[in-house]
N, C-alpha and C positions, 0 to 999 in steps of 0.2 A: 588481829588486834580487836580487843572490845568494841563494841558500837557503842558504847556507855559514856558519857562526858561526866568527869570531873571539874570539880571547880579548884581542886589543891595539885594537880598533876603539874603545874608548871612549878608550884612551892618541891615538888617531889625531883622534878627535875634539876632544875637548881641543887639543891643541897646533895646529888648524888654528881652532879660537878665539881659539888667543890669538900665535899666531904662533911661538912655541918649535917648533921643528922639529929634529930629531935627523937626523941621516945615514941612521943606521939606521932609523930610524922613518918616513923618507920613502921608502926602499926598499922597505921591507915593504909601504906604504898603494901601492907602485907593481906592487904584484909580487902582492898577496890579494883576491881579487876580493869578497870582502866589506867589506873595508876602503876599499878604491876607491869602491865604490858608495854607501855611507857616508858618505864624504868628497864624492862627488859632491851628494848631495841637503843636507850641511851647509852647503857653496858653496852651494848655488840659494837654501835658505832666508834664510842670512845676506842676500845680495844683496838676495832679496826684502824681507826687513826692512828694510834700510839706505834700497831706494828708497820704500819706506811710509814711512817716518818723514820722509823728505826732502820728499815733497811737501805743499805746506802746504795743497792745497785739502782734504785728507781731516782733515776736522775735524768730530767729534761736534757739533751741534746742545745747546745747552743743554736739557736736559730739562723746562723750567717754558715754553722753546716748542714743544715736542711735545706737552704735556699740553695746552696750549690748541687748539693746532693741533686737536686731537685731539676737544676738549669742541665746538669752534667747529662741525666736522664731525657732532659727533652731535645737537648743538641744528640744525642747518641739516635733516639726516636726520627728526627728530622731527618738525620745521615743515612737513616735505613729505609725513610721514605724516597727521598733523593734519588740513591742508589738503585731502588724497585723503579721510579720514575725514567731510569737513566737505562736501565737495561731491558723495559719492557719491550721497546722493538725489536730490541737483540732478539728477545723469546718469541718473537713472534714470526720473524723470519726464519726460524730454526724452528718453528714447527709448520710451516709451510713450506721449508725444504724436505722434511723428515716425510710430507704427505705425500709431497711431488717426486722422491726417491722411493717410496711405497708404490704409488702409483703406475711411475715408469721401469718399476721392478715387477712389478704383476701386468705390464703390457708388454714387456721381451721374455717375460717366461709365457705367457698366451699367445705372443705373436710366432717363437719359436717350439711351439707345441709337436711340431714335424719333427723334427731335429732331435727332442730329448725323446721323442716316443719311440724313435728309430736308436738310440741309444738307450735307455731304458731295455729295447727289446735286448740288443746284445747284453745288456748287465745279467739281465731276466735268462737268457741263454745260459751265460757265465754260470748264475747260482744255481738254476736247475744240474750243471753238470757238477757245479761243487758241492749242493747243499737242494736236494729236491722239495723239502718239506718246505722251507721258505715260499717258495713260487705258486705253493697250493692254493693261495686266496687269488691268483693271477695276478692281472699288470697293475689294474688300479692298486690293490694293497700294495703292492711294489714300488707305484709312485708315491703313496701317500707315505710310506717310511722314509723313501730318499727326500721327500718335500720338509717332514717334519725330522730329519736330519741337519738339512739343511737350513732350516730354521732355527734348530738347537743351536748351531756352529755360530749365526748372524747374529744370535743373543747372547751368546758369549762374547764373543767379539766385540760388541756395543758395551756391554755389561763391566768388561775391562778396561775398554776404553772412557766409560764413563767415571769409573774410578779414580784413573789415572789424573 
């Protein structure tokens, strides 16, 4: 927009409202570049308004369903804090069981380290006479497949059961 003040810009607006248009007064809005720019942004808004008004989708919401909308949203919101409030012990004893079943699962596989090494050895036996190549890395790699076997199987198992 012009930095320029007019003194007839308001006369110019006016008469582009209402349609009265002077000779002189359409000269002047053609020829002041304040007046012009003016008259330009009166067009765009008018326009604008005319096509607002005209289309019928833009219609206000009555207010008493916004307020429901609105209470429906904060009772649903509360119900879900509630709920998080109401089963937080639950989780949290289920993950202090889940640590303490960790825990006392890696103290009877350590405390019976005798027992699966002495089986291990026989399995190790076993595949050396079914399968010699297996046994080449020895016994650690031997447990560590049956280990991370037997971990596959316990994640599956969980994994379904968590589904379910």
């Amino acid at each position: 927009m012009s930095d320029l003040l007019c003194q007839r810009t308001d006369e110019v607006l006016a008469a582009a409202r209402t349609g009265s248009w002077s000779d002189a007064l359409r000269k002047h809005a053609a020829r002041c570049p304040a007046c012009g720019d003016a008259l330009l942004v009166e067009t765009l808004l008018a326009e604008e308004g005319r096509t607002a008004l005209s289309e019928a989708e833009i219609r206000m919401p009555d207010a008493g369903v916004v307020w429901r909308r609105v209470r429906l949203a904060e009772r649903r919101d509360d119900r879900r804090r509630e709920v998080e409030r109401a089963t937080l012990p639950i989780a949290v004893v289920q993950r202090i069981a889940w640590a303490c079943g960790a825990a006392g699962g890696a103290f009877a596989v350590w405390h019976s380290l005798p027992v699966l090494s002495r089986w291990f050895d026989g399995l190790g036996r076993f595949l050396e006479w079914r399968a010699p190549h297996i046994t080449d890395h020895g016994e650690a790699g031997l447990l560590a497949v049956a280990v991370l076997v037997l971990f596959g199987v316990l994640f599956g198992v969980y994994s379904e059961w968590a589904e379910g």
